[in-house]
C-alpha positions as CSV (number, residue, x, y, z in Angstrom):
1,X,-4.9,43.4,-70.8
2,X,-6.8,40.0,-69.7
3,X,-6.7,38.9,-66.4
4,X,-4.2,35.9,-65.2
5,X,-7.3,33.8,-65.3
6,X,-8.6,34.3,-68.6
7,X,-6.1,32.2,-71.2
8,X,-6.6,34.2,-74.2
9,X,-3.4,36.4,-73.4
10,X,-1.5,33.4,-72.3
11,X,-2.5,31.3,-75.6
12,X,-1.7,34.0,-78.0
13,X,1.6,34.8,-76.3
14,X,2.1,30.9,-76.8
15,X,1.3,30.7,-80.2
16,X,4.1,33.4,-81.0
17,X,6.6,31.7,-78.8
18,X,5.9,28.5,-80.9
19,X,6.1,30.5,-84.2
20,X,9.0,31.9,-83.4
21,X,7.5,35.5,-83.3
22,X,8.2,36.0,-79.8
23,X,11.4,34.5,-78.1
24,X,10.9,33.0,-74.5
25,X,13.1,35.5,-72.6
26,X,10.6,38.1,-74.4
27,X,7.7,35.8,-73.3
28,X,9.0,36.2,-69.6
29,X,9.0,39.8,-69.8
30,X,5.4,39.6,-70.9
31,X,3.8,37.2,-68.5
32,X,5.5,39.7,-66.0
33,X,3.0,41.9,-66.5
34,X,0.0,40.0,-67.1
35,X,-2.8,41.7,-65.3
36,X,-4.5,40.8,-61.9
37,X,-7.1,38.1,-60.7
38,X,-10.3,40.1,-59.3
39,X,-11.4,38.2,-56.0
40,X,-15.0,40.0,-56.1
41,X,-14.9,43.9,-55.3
42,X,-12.9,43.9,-52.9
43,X,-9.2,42.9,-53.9
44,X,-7.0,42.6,-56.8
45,X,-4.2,39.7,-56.5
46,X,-1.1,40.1,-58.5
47,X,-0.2,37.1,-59.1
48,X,2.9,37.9,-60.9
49,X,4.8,39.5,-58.5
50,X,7.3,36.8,-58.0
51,X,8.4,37.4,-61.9
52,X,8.9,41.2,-61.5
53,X,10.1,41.3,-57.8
54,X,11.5,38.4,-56.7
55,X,9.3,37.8,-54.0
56,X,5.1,36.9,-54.3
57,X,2.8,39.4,-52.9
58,X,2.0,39.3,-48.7
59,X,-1.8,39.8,-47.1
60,X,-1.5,42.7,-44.6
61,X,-3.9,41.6,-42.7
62,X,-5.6,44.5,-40.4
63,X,-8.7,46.4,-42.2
64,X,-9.2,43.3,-43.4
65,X,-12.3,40.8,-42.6
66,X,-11.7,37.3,-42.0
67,X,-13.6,36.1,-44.7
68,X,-11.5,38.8,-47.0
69,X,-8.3,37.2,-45.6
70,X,-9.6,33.8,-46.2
71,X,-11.0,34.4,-49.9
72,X,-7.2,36.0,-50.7
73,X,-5.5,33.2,-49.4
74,X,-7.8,30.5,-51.5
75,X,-7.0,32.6,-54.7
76,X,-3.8,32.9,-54.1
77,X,-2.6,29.5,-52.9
78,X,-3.5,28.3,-56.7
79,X,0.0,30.2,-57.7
80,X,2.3,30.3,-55.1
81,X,4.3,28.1,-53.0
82,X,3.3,29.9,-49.9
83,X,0.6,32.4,-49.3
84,X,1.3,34.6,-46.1
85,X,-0.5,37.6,-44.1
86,X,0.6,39.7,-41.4
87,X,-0.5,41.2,-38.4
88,X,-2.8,38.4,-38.0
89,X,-4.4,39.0,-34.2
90,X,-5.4,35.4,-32.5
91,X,-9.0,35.9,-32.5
92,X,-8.8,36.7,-36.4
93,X,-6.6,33.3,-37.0
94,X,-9.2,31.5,-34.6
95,X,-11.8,32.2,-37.5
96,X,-9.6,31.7,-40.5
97,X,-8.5,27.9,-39.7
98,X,-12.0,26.6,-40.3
99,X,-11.7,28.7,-43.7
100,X,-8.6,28.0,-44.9
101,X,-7.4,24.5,-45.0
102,X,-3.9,23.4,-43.7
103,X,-3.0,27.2,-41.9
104,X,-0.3,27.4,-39.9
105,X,-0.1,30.6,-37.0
106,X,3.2,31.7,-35.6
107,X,1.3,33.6,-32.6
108,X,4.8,35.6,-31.7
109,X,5.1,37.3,-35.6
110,X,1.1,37.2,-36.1
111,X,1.7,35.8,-39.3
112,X,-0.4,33.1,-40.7
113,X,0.8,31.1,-44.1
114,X,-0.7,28.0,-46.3
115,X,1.2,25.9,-48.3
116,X,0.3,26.0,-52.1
117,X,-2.0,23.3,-53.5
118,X,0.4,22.6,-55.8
119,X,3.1,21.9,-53.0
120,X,3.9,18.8,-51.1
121,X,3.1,19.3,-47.7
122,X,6.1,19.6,-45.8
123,X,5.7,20.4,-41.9
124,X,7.0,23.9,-41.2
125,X,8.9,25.6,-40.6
126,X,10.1,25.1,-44.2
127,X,13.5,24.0,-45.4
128,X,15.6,26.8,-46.8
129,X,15.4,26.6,-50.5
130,X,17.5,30.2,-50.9
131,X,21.5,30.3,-50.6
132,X,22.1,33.0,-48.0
133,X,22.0,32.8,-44.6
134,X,20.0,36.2,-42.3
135,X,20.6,36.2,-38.9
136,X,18.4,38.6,-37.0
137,X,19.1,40.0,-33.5
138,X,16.7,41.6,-31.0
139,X,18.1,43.9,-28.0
140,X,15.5,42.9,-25.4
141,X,12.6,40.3,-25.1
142,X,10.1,42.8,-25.9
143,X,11.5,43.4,-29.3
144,X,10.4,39.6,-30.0
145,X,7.7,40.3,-31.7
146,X,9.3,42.3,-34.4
147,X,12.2,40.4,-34.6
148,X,9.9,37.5,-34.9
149,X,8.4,39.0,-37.7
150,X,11.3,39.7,-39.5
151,X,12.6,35.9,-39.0
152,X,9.3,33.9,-40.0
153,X,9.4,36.1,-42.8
154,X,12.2,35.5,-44.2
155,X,12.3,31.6,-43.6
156,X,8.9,31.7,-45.2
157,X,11.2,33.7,-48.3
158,X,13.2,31.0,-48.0
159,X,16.2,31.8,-46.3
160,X,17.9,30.1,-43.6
161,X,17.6,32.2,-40.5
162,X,19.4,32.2,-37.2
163,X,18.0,33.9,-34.0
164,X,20.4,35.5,-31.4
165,X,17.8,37.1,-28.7
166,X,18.2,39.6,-25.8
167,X,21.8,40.4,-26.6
168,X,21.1,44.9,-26.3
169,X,23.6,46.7,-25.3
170,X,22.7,47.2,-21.6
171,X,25.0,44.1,-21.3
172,X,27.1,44.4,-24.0
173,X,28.4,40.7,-22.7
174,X,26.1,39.1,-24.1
175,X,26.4,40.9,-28.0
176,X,30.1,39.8,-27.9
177,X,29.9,36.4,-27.0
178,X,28.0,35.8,-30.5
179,X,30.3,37.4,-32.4
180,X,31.4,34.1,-34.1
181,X,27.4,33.9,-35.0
182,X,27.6,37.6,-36.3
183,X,30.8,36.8,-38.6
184,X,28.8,33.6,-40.0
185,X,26.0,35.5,-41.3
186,X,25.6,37.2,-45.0
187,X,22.8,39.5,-43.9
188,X,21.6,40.9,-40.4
189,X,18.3,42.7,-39.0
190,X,18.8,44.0,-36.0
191,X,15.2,45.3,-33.6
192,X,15.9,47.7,-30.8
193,X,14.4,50.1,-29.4
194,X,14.8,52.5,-26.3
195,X,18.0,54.5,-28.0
196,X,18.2,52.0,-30.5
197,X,22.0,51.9,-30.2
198,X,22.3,48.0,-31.0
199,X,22.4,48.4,-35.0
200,X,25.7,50.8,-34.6
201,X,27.9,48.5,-32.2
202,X,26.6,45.3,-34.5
203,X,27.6,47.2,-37.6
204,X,31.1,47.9,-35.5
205,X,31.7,44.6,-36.1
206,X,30.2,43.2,-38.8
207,X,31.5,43.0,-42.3
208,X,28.0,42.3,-44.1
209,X,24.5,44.8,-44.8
210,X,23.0,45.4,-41.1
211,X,19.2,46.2,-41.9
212,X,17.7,48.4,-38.5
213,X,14.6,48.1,-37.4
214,X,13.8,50.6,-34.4
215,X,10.7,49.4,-32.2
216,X,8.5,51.2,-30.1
217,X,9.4,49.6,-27.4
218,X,10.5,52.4,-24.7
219,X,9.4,54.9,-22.2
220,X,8.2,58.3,-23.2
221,X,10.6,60.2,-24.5
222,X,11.0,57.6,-26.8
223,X,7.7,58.4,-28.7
224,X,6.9,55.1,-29.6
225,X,10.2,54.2,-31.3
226,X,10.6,57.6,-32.8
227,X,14.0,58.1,-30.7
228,X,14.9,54.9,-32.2
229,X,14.3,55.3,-35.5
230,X,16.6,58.7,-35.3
231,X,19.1,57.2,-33.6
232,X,19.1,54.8,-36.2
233,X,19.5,57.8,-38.8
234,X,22.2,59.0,-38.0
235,X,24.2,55.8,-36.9
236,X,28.1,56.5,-36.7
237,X,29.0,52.6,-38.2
238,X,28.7,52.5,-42.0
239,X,26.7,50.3,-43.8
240,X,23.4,50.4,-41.8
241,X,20.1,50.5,-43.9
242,X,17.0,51.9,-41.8
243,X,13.5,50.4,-42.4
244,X,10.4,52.0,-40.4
245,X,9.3,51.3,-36.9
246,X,7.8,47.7,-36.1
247,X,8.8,46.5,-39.5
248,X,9.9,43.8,-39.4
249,X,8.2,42.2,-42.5
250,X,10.3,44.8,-44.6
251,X,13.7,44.1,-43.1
252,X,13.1,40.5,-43.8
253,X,12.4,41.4,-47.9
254,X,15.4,44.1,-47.8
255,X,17.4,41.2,-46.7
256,X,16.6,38.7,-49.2
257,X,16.9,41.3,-52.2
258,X,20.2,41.9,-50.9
259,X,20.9,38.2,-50.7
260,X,18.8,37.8,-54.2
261,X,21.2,40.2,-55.7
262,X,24.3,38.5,-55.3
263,X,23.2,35.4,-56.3
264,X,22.1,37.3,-59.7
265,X,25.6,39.1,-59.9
266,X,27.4,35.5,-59.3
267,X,25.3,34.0,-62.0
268,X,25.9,36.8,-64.7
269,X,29.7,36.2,-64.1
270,X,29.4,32.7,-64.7
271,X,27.6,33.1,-67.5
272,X,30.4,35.2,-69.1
273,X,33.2,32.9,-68.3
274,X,31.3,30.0,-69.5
């Protein structure tokens, strides 16, 4: 199959959509699976991903060179609204903003992102252009950075995102004061670590998905969020999905499928009383 970048496949899938060989909801299916762009020997950028997945595809950044971050995020900026990469350290963003015009660091998350070419520049963070609202909680201030994550993300998705910080359960106060702000939302994450017991009493009281995402935050029994992440296991509340430790970037996609999904399941019944 030709490459994204190579019009041959594009122009004969055309043609037959013109002819009427090919209709366009069969078109869509194809151009779903239209190969990758090379970008030299070193990556492969599916450019499609969006089509089959809802969302485009995200830079993990360590292992990576600057100039290997950089060269991604050129190539892929030409078909996306937003490019993003994670795990970005300070000292790798302070040599990709001479490389990559208009990048924007959110030091907390250690996410970088760029604004498609295509795109009018629009000062971030961006607007919500997503029905659904995510609302992620972190027990203590250092589960910030993975709660950070999981936010930016998502608002980057395009999902409006509310932040309720330091609300654990060592003073359980301060969870139930927000409980008007945990009623509101249609989605929550929810970092902890230590015992990770935040997720359960959330889910207690919650009548939407709660997404868990243990930290490895902790002293040493806690195995760098491993007592977390088992704690979140076998969580006594119902309706508590588990993602793995530090990962935030994965809540915040888990939430917006979720959200993604019942905007699909509201259309198709709309379609069928129309």
């Amino acid at each position: 199959m030709l490459p994204v970048t190579q019009p041959e496949a594009i122009r004969h899938l055309l043609n037959a959509v013109a002819q009427g060989d090919v209709s366009p909801d069969s078109a869509l299916e194809k151009l779903k699976y239209l190969s990758y762009e090379p970008v030299d020997d070193f990556a492969r950028i599916d450019h499609h991903r969006a089509l089959r997945t809802g969302f485009p595809e995200v830079i993990w950044g360590p292992g990576k060179t600057p100039e290997q971050i950089a060269r991604i995020m050129e190539t892929m900026r030409h078909q996306t609204s937003v490019v993003m990469a994670t795990r970005i350290e300070p000292e790798v963003y302070a040599q990709l903003r001479s490389r990559v015009p208009g990048l924007h660091y959110y030091e907390l998350a250690k996410i970088c992102a760029v604004q498609g070419r295509n795109e009018t520049s629009q000062p971030y963070p961006l607007p919500p252009s997503r029905p659904g609202r995510i609302s992620v909680l972190s027990a203590g201030t250092a589960d910030l950075p993975v709660a950070e994550e999981a936010a930016i993300t998502a608002e980057l998705c395009g999902f409006q995102v509310k932040r309720l910080w330091d609300v654990g359960v060592a003073g359980i106060h301060r969870l139930l004061s927000q409980r008007e702000a945990i009623a509101d939302a249609d989605v929550l994450i929810v970092a902890a670590g230590m015992e990770g017991a935040l997720p359960s009493v959330v889910a207690g009281l919650a009548d939407c998905p709660v997404i868990a995402v243990p930290t490895s935050i902790g002293y040493g029994a806690s195995f760098h969020g491993l007592a977390a992440l088992l704690s979140m296991l076998n969580s006594c509340a119902a309706g508590v999905a588990v993602v793995n430790i530090d990962n935030g970037f994965g809540a915040a996609i888990l939430a917006g499928q979720i959200l993604r999904t019942v905007q699909k399941v509201c259309d198709r019944e709309l379609s069928k009383g129309a």
